[in-house]
Every structure is written in structure tokens, then in C-alpha cells.
C-alpha positions in Angstrom: 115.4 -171.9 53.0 114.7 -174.2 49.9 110.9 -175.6 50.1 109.5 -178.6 49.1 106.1 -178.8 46.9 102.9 -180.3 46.9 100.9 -182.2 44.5 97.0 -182.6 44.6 95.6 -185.6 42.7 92.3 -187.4 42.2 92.1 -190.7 42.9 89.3 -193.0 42.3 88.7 -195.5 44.8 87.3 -198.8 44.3 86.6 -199.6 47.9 84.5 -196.2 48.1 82.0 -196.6 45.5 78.4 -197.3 46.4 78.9 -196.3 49.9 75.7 -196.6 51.9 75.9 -192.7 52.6 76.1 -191.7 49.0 79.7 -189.8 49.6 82.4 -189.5 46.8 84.2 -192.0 46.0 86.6 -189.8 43.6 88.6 -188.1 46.4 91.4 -185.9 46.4 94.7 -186.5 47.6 96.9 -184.0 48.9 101.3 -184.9 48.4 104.4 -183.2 49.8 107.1 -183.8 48.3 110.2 -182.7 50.0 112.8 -179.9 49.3 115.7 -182.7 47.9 112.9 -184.2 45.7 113.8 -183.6 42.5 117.5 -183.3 42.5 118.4 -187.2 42.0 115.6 -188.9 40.4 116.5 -192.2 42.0 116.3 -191.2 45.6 113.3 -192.2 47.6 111.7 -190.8 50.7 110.0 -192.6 53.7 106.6 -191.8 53.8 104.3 -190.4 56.6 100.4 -189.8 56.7 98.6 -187.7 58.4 94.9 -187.9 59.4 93.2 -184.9 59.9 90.7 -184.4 62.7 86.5 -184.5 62.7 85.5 -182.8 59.6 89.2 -182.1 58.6 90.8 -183.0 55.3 93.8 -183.3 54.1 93.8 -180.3 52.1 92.8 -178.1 55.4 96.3 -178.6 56.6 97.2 -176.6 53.9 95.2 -173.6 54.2 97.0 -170.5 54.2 95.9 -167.8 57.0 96.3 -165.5 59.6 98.0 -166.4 62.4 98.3 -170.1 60.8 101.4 -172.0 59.5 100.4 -174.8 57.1 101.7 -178.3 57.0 104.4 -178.2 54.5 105.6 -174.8 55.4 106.1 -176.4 59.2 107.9 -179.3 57.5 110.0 -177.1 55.5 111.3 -175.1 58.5 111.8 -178.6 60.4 113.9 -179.8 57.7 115.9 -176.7 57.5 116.5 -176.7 60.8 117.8 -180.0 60.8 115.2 -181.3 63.2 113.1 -183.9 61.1 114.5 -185.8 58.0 113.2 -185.2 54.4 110.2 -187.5 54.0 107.3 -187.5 51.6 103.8 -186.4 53.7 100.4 -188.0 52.5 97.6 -185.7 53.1 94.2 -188.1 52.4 90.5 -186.8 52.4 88.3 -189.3 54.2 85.3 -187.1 54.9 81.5 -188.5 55.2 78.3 -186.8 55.4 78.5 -187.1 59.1 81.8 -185.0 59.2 84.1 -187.7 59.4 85.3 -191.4 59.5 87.0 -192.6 62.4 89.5 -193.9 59.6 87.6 -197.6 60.0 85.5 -199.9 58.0 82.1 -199.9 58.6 78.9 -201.3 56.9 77.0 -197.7 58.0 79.8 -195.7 56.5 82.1 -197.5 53.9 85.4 -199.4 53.9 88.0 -196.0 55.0 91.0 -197.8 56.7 90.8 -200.2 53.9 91.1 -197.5 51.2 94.5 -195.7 52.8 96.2 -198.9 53.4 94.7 -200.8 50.1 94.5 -197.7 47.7 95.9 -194.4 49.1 99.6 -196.0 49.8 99.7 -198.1 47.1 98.8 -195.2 44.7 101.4 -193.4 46.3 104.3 -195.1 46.4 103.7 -196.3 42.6 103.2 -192.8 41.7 106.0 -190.9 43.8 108.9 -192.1 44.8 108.2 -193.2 48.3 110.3 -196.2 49.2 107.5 -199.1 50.2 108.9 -200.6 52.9 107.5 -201.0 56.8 110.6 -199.1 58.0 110.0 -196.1 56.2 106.2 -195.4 56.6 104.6 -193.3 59.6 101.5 -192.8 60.7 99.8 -189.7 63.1 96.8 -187.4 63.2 94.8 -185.1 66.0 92.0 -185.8 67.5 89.6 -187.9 65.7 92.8 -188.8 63.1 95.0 -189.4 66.4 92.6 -192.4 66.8 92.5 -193.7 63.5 96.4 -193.5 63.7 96.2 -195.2 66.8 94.0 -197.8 65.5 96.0 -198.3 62.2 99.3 -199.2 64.7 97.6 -201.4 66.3 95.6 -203.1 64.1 97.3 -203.3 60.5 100.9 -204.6 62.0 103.6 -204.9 59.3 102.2 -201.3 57.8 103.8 -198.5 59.8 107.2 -198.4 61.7 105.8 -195.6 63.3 102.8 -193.6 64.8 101.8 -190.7 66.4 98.2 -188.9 68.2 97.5 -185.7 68.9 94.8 -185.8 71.4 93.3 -188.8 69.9 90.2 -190.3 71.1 90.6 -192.3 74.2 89.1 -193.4 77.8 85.8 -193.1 76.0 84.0 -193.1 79.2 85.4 -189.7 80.0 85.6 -188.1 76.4 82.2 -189.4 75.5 80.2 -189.9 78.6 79.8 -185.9 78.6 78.2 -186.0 75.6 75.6 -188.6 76.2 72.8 -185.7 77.5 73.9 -183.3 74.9 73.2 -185.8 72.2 69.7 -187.3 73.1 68.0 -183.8 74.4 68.9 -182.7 70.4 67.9 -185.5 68.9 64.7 -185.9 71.2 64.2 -182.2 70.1 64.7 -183.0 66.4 62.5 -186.1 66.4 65.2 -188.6 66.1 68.3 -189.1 64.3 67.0 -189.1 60.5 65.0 -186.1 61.3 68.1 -184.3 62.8 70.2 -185.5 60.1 67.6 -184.2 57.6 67.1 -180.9 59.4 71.0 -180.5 59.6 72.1 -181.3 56.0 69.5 -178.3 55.4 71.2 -175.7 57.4 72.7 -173.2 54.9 75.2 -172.6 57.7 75.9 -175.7 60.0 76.0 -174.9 64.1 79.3 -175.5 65.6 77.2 -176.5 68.9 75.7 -179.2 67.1 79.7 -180.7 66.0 79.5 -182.7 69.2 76.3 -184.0 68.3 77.9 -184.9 64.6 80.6 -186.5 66.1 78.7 -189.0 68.3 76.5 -189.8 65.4 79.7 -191.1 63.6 81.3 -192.9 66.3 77.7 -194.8 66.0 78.1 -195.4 62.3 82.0 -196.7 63.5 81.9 -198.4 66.3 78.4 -199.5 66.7 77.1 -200.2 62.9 74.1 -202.7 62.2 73.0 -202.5 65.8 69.3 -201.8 65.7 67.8 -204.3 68.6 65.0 -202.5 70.3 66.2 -198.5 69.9 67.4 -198.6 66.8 68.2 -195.4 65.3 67.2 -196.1 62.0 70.6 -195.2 60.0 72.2 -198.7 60.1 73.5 -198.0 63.6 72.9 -197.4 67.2 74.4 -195.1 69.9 74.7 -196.0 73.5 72.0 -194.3 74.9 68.2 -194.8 75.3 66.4 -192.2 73.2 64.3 -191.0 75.8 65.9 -191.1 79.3 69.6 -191.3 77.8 70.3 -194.3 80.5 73.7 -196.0 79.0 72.7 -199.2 76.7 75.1 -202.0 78.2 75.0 -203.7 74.7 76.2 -201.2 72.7 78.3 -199.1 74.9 80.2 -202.6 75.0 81.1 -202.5 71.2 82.4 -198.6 71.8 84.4 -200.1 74.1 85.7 -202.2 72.4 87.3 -199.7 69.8 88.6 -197.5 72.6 92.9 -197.6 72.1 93.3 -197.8 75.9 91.3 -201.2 76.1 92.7 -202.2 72.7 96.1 -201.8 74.3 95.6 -204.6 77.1 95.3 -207.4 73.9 98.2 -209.4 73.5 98.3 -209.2 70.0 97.9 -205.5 70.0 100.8 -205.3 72.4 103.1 -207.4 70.3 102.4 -205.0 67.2 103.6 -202.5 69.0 106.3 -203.7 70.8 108.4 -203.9 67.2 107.5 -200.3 66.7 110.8 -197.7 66.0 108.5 -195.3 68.3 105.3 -193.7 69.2 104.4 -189.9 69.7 101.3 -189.3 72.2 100.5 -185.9 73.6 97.3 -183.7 74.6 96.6 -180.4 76.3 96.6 -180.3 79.7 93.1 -178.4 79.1 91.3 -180.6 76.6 88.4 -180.2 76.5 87.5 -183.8 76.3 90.1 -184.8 78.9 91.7 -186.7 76.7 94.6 -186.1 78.6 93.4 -188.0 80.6 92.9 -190.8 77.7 96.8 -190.5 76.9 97.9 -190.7 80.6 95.6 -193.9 80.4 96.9 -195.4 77.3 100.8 -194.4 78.1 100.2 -196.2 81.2 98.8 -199.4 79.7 101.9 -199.6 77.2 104.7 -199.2 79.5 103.5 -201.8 81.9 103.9 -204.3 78.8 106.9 -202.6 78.4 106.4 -200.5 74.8 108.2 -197.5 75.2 106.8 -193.8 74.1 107.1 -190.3 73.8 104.5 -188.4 76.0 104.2 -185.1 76.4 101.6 -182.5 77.5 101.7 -178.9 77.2 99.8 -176.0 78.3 96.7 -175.5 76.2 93.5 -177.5 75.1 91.7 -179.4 71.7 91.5 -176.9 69.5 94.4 -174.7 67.5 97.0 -177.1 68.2 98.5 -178.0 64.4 102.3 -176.4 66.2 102.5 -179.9 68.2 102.5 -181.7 64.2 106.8 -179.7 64.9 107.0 -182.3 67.7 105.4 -185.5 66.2 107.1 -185.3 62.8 110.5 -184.5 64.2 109.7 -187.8 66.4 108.9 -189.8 63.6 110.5 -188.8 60.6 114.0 -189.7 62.7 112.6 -192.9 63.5 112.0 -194.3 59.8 114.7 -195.2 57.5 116.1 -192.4 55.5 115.9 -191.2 52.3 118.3 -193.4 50.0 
């Protein structure tokens, strides 16, 4: 089976520098390049990238391990078997101190969907030969990168062709609504979110309980940025709940909402960017542990009443250890975009 190769680059981003968390702005960049690459030096690829999920990075798709089959080797043995075309796979780090980025801008985090669609694609279809077109570009992720592929479909029209989430954050009533006691018993615990933050960022060894907790502190610094009012959190954002009784904060859980994919899908102009769309890969576990099942079902249902067709499957397992279903998605997509030429 011929394999393709991957390049790791730095790139210096502009858009990143003098973020208000004090995270890199030189990050690396992570390229496959497929088997065919290099035999005709005029051919180009269609492109596809792939968000990784909360406190993912491009490069952990990579990882080599027990039990584990890496990114490219999975596209290798897709393209050998004839089952996804050749395409070049963009593997982006968009980490923060708070474990991730929901892939938006935000004054409480920094200007991340700007930098892949303003720096990380234009870097790499000038450096690689990736042909930079709408037709040939994909975009899909898990979990927390399922949404920001979500939200690049919907929101950046005349970028992608294509899109696919795994499991990405939907129905935010029912994926984050469980967290909402979780969340303010720890921070009530820890004396408040800068104290938790600072108490956390000390741990020689970071507790996966406390990922949930992580998580819903970025979502704040995403979807809820520059919202002090009267239980402000002190970090240039608020959450949704009070700090001492964790009653729901109408206000605030109103801009959350706002951001969830299933309500986004109801906009008109939402629905006409996806409408054009050569297709659209959504699937979760019927065992998530977030229901986001649930959230797909949701967000599948909204689309086909306004008559966008998908691909929706669900399968037997739940959130975690799922990187197999990237087989599905990129066989999906890759025979959606334009091919190589």
C-alpha cells in the first residue's frame, strides 16, 4: 500500500498575537499530503480540515499507539481501498489555556476561526499544492471541533463545499445543562473562577474530573465574552449560572443559545448556506455521554424540514475513543469535493 507523508510547520499568526490569555501565537501546523503527491508536480489536491476535540491538537491525531490507528494511516488505507479520493488533510493547533477554542472569535480568547480561514488556508494552499477553490475544501471535527465545523458551514458560506461532526456540540440545554451543578459546587469550592483557574494551572498533573469544568469555562470565554453585569466572573466573561445557588442566568444562557448549531439552523441565512452544500456528515454514539445524540437527531431534523439533505448515522458506542468514525466522514466528504486535477 503506497502512503502518503506529513509535513509539520510553524506558522506565525498575526491574528494570534497579544491574545488576552497570553497563548502562542507561533503554532504548529500539522499537513498530509497524499500518496500521489509527488508524482506530477502540477496536480493539486482538494483540501480538508480537521478540528480536533477539547484539548486536542492537530498533531494528537497523529500519535502512534496501542490499540490506536492515526489519521493519515486511516487515510492511507481509505485511499487504497478506493473508498475516499486523494486529498491533502490540514491538521491545525488551536489550543488555549482553558483547553480549547470552540474554533470562534472571541474578545476573552482571541480571533481562532479568523486565523484557519484568514491564515491557516491561505498558508496552505500557497505553500502545498491544494487547489483554492470552494469545491474542493472540507471541513469536520469531533466533539468540541464537530462544532466549530459546524459553525464554520454555517457561518463562513463560500469557504467549504463540505462539512462533517462527530458528536459535535449541540441541544446545549441537554449537553450542558448537566454540567451546570458540577461546575458552580467547584468553583464555589475553589473561591471562584480566577482562583480555580489559578489552583488548576498549578496542578503538576491536571484532574480529568475537572475537564468538564474546563470545558464550560471555555464555552464562557466563547459564547458569553465581555458579559460581567452583576456575577461577573472576573475573566472577561460570564457563564450561565449564579455563583452561589447555580439558578440559570436568562441573560446569558440567551447568548449560549444563540451559538447552539440546532438554533443556528432555523436562520434563513444559515439555511441558504447550507442548502448549496455538496454534503454534510453528522453522527454520534448512541451512548454519548452528553446525549449529543440527541443534539444531532435535533439538528438533522431542523435541516431536512428546510429541505438540506445529510448523512446521519449513529452507531453503538459513546464520546470518547471514536477517531474510526473519521473512515466514515472522510470517505463522505472527500467524494463530495472536486478531485484532484
Amino acid at each position: 500500500m503506497r502512503r502518503g507523508r506529513v509535513e509539520i510547520v510553524t506558522h506565525e499568526s498575526r491574528l494570534l498575537a497579544d491574545n488576552p490569555l497570553g497563548d502562542p501565537a507561533e503554532r504548529e501546523v500539522a499537513v498530509y499530503l497524499p500518496p500521489s503527491y509527488d508524482d506530477d508536480t502540477r496536480r493539486r489536491f482538494p483540501t480538508v480540515l480537521v478540528l480536533p476535540g477539547f484539548t486536542g491538537t492537530g498533531l494528537g491525531l497523529l500519535n502512534r499507539g496501542a490499540w490506536q490507528t492515526p489519521l493519515d494511516r486511516r487515510m492511507d488505507a481509505l485511499i487504497a481501498a478506493g473508498r475516499a479520493r486523494e486529498a491533502i488533510l490540514v491538521l491545525p493547533d488551536c489550543l488555549t489555556r482553558y483547553g480549547g477554542s470552540q474554533y470562534v472569535d472571541s474578545p476573552a480568547m482571541g480571533r481562532y476561526q479568523s486565523y484557519l480561514v484568514d491564515e491557516v488556508l491561505p498558508f496552505v494552499e500557497a505553500r502545498w499544492r491544494a487547489i483554492p477553490a470552494r469545491e474542493a475544501r472540507a471541513v469536520v471535527g469531533k466533539s468540541s471541533g464537530g462544532y466549530g465545523a459546524l459553525t464554520l458551514a454555517m457561518t463562513r458560506p463560500g469557504l467549504f463545499a463540505a462539512a462533517g461532526s462527530h458528536a459535535g456540540d449541540t441541544a446545549f440545554l441537554l449537553s450542558y445543562g448537566r454540567e451546570f451543578g458540577k461546575v458552580q459546587a467547584t468553583l464555589e469550592r475553589r473561591g471562584g473562577v480566577r482562583q480555580f483557574l489559578a489552583w488548576f494551572d498549578a496542578q503538576a498533573t491536571k484532574p480529568g474530573s475537572l475537564i468538564d469544568v474546563m470545558n464550560f469555562l471555555a464555552c464562557g470565554a466563547a459564547w458569553s465574552p465581555n458579559a460581567e453585569g452583576p456575577y461577573g466572573y472576573g475573566e472577561g466573561f460570564s457563564l450561565p449560572i449564579h455563583p452561589r445557588t447555580g439558578e440559570l442566568l436568562d441573560e446569558v444562557w440567551a447568548r449560549w443559545l444563540e451559538r447552539d448549531p440546532v438554533r443556528l439552523a432555523e436562520r434563513p441565512e444559515v439555511q441558504a448556506a447550507l442548502r448549496g452544500m455538496a454534503a454534510i456528515f453528522i453522527d454520534a454514539g448512541t451512548g454519548d455521554e452528553f446525549s449529543l445524540q440527541l443534539g444531532a437527531r435535533q439538528l438533522v431534523d431542523r435541516l431536512t424540514a428546510a429541505g438540506i439533505a445529510t448523512v446521519h448515522e449513529e452507531f453503538d458506542g459513546g464520546h470518547m475513543n471514536t477517531a474510526y468514525r473519521y473512515d466514515r466522514s472522510l470517505e463522505v466528504l472527500t467524494t463530495a469535493l472536486a478531485p484532484a486535477a
